[in-house]
C-alpha positions in Angstrom: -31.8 -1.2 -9.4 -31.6 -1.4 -13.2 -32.8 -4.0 -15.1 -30.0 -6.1 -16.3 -29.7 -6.0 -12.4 -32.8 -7.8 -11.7 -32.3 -9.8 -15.0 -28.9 -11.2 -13.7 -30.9 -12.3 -10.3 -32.8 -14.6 -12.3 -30.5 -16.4 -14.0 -27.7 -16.8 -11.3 -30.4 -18.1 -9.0 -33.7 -19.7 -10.3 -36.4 -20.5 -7.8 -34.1 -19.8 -4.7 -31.8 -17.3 -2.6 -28.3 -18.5 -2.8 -25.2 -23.3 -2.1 -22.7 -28.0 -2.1 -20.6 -30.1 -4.2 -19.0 -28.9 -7.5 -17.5 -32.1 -8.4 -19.6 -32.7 -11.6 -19.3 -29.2 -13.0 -17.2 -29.9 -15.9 -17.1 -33.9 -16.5 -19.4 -34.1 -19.4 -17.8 -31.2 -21.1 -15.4 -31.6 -24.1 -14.0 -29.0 -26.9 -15.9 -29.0 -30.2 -15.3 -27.6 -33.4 -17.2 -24.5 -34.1 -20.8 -24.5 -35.7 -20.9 -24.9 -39.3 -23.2 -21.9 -40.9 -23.3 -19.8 -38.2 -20.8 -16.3 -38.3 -22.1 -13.8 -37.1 -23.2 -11.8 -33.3 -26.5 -12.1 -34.0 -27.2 -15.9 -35.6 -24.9 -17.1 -32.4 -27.1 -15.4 -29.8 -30.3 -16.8 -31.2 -28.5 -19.9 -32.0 -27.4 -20.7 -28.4 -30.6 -19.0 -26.8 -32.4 -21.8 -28.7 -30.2 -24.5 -27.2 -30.2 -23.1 -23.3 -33.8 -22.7 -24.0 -34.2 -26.2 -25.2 -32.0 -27.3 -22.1 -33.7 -25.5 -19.3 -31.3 -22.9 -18.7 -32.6 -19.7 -16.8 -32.6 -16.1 -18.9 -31.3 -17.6 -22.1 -30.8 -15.1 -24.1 -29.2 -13.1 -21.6 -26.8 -15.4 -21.1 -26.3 -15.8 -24.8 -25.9 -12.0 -25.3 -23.5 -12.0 -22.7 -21.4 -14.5 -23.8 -20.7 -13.1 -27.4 -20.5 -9.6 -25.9 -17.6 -10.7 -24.0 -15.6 -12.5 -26.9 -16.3 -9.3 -28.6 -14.8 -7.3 -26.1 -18.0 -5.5 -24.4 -19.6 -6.0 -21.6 -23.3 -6.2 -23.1 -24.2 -7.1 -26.5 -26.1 -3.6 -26.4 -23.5 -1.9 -26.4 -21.8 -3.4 -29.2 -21.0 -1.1 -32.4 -24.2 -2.4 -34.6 -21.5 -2.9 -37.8 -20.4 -5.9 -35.2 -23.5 -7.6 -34.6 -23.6 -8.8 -38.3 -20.0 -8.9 -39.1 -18.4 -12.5 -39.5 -16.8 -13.7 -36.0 -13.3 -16.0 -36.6 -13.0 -19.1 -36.0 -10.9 -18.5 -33.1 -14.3 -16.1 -31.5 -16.7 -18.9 -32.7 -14.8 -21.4 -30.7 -14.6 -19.3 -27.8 -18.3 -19.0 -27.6 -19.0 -22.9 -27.8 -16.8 -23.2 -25.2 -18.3 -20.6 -22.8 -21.6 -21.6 -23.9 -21.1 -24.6 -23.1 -20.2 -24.1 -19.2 -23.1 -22.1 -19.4 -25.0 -25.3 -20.1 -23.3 -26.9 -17.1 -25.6 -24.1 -15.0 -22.5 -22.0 -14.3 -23.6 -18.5 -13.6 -22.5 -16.3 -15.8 -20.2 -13.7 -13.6 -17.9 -17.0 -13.3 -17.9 -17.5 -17.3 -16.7 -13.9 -18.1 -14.4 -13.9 -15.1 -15.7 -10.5 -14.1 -18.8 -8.7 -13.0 -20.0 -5.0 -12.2 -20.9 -4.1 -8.6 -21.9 0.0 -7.8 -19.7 0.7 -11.2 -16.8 -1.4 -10.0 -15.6 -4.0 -12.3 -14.8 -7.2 -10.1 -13.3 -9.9 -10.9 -15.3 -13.2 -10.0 -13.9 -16.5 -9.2 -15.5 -19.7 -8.0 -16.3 -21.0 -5.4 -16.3 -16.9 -4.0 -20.0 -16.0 -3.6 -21.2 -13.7 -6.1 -22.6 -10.3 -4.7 -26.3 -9.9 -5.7 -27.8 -6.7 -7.2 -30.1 -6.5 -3.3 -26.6 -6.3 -1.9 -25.6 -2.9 -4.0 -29.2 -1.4 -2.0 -27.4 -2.4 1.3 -24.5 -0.2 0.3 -26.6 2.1 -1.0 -28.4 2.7 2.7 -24.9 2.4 4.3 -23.7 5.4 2.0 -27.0 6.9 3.0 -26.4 6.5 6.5 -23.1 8.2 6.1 -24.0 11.4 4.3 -26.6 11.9 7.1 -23.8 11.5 9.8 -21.5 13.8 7.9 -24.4 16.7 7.6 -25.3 16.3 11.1 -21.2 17.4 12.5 -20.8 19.5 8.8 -17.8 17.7 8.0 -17.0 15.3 4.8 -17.5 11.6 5.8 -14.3 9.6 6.9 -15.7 6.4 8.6 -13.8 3.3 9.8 -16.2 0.0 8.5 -15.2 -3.4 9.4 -16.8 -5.6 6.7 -17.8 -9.3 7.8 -17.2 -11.7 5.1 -15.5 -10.2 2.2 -16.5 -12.5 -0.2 -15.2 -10.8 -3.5 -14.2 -7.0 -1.8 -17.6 -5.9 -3.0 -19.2 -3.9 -0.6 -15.7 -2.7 0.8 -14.6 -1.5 -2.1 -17.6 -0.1 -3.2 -17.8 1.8 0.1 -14.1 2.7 -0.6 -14.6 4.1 -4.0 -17.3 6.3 -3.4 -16.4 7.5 0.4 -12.5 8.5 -0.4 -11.5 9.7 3.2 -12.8 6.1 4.4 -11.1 3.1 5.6 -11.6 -0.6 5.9 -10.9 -3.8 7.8 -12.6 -6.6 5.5 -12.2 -10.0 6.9 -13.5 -13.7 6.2 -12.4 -16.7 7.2 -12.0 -18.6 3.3 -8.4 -18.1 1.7 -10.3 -17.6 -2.1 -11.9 -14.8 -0.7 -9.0 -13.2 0.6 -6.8 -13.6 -2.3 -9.6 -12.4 -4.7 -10.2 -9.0 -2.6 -6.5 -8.6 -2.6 -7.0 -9.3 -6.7 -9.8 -6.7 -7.1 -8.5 -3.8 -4.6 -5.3 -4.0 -6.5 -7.1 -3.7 -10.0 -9.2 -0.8 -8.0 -6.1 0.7 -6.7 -8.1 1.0 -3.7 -5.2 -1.6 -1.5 -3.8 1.9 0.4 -6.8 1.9 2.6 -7.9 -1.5 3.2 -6.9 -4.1 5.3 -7.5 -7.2 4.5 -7.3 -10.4 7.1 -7.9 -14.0 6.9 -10.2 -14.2 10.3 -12.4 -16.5 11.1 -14.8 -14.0 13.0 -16.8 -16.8 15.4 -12.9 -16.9 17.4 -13.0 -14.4 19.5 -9.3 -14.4 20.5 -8.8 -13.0 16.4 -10.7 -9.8 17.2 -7.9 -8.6 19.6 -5.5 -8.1 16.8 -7.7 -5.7 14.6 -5.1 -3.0 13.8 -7.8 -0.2 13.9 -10.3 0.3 16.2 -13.0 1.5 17.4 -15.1 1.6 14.5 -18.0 3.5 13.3 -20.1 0.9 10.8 -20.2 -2.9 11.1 -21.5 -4.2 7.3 -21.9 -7.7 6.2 -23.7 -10.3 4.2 -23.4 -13.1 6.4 -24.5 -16.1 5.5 -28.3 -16.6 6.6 -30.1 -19.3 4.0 -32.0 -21.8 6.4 -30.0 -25.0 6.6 -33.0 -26.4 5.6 -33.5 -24.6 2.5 -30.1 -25.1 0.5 -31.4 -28.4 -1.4 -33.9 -25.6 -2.6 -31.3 -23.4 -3.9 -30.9 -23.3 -7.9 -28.2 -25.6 -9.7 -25.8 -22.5 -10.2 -25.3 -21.9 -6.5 -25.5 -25.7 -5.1 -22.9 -26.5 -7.8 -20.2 -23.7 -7.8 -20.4 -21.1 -5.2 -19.4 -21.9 -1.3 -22.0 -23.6 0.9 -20.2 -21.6 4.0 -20.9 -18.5 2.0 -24.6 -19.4 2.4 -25.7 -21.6 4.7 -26.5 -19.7 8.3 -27.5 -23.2 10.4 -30.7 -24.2 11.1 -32.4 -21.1 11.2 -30.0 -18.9 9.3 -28.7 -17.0 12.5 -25.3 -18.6 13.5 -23.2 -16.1 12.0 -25.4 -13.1 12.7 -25.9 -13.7 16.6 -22.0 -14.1 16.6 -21.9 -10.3 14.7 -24.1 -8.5 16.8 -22.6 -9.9 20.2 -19.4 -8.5 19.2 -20.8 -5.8 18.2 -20.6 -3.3 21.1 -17.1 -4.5 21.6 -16.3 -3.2 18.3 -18.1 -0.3 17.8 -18.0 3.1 18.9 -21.0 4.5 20.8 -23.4 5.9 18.1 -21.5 3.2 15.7 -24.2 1.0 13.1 -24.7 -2.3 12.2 -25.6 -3.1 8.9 -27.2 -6.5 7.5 -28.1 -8.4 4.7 -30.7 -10.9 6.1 -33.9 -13.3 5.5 -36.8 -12.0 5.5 -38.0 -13.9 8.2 -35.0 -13.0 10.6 -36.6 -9.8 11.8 -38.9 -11.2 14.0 -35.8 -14.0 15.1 -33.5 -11.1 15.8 -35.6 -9.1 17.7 -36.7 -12.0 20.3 -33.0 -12.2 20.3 -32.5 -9.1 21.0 -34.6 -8.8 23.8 -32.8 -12.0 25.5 -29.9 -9.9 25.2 -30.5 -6.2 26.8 -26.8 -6.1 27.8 -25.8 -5.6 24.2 -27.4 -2.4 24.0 -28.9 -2.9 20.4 -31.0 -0.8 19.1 -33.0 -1.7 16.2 -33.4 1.5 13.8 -35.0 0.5 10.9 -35.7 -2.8 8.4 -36.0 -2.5 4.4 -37.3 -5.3 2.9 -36.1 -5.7 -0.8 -37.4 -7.7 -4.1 -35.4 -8.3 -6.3 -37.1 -10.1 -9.2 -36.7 -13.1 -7.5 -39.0 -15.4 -5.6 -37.5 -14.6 -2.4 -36.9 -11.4 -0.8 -34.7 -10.3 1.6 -34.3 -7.7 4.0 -31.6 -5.1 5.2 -30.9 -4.4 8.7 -29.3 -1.1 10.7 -28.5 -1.3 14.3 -26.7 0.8 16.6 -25.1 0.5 19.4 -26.1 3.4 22.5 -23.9 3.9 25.7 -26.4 2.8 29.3 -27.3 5.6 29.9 -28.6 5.9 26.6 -32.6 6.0 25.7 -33.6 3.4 24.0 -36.0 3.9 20.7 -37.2 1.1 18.1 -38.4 2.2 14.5 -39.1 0.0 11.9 -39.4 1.1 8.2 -41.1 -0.8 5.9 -41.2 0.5 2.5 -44.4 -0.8 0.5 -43.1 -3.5 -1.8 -45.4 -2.9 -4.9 
């Protein structure tokens, strides 16, 4: 994972994986005129990493270099032309950057500021409350694409899967998958209207919309499942929500105030959503098909006892990475597959060292 990567990690979350109210997130706010003395790139990053530094605010100059970046029109103050950095802003780009700054300052992450965020190359737009993909999230589609070019070696043909994603969120992992598996297709489904509307947004801006479907489904219905227009598939992927119930007073101020709690929060011990995906599982799978999962690190030993209570399902459990990503929790990615009966069953765990 590259570094602005693991950078970005820290400042959207703080001491804590991913949450509640957003009612406060712009009350104390109000337009000011722009900062007398200060003109160009560089004196308004180290003038407003100073004041989120002052106030608390995680990765400050990060988020300061992002902000000017994007008033100046790039993506990361790096990769600005250096005649810019020094070059008086206007008054129109110096008020801009108060005002962005200062939402900053009301701990909202930064991918909601710009409006827009990279995921596996993809530009995305980002809109609150839709949950922000992490960069842990681009190493689950990383093993899925894995996964695939393994498949396609083994029958020596290119890879065309059918993948059902789980929560959508912002489109990220399908349309990741989408742009870099081109005879692939999609059914991406969650059960929150935003979510919907901003994967239609960002498969549109992809031009990726001719080979995914998109469908408001709430996927713990069972009836909904019935109405799939494709069928049976080969990979089941998803970052359901799995944060402890117990732990989302613990997330950081930029989650609990602006991205969805039912984005996050996976009950009391962060399995509601995932027993509910891998007991429809063989339903929706072909024989052979693969589950994929973003989860807690302390959900493999949950899942397997769950497993085990549940031998009709026919799960196998292939392999477990667990992942750090900078932050002070880890997380871990699950593949399953599904085997026919008559089928032998095998177990293998992989667990990279973490150094």
């Amino acid at each position: 994972m590259e570094l602005w990567g693991r950078m970005l990690w820290a400042l959207l979350s703080g001491p804590g994986r991913r949450g509640s109210t957003r009612g406060w997130a712009f009350s104390s706010w109000q337009p000011q005129p722009p900062l007398a003395g200060l003109s160009s790139a560089i004196e308004l990053v180290s003038h407003w990493t100073g004041v989120f530094e002052k106030r608390g605010i995680p990765e400050a100059r990060e988020s300061s270099e992002y902000i000017v970046a994007h008033v100046l029109g790039a993506k990361t103050f790096q990769s600005l032309r250096p005649a810019l950095w020094t070059q008086p802003l206007t008054s129109q780009q110096l008020q801009c950057i108060r005002e962005l700054s200062s939402r900053r300052l009301q701990r909202m992450p930064v991918q909601y500021i710009l409006g827009e965020w990279d995921f596996q190359g993809l530009s995305l737009r980002m809109v609150p409350p839709v949950f922000i993909p992490r960069p842990e999230t681009e190493e689950l589609v990383e093993w899925v694409l894995e996964e695939v070019a393994q498949r396609s070696h083994a029958v020596g043909s290119p890879g065309s899967p059918l993948i059902l994603e789980v929560g959508c969120g912002s489109g990220a992992i399908s349309l990741s998958l989408l742009s870099q598996l081109p005879q692939s297709r999609v059914i991406a489904v969650d059960k929150r209207e935003a979510a919907i509307s901003l994967t239609h947004e960002n498969a549109q801006r992809l031009r990726l919309q001719d080979r995914i479907w998109i469908i408001h489904l709430d996927m713990t219905s069972e009836r909904s499942w019935t109405h799939l227009p494709w069928g049976p598939m080969d990979l089941i992927v998803s970052n359901p929500p799995y944060v402890f119930h117990q732990d989302m007073e613990q997330l950081a101020p930029e989650i609990r105030s602006y991205e969805d709690p039912a984005a996050l929060d996976g009950g009391e011990e962060g399995m509601d959503i995932i027993t509910h995906i891998l007991a429809l599982a063989p339903r929706l799978l072909k024989d052979s098909g693969s589950i994929f999962l973003e989860v807690d690190p302390r959900h493999p030993e949950l899942v397997s006892s769950w497993l085990q209570s549940r031998p009709d399902l026919y799960l196998n459990l292939v392999a477990v990475r667990r992942d750090f990503c900078g932050s002070q929790v880890e997380c871990a990615c699950w593949h399953l597959n599904v085997h026919s009966p008559g089928m032998e069953s095998k177990r293998r765990y992989v667990l990279p060292e973490v150094t």
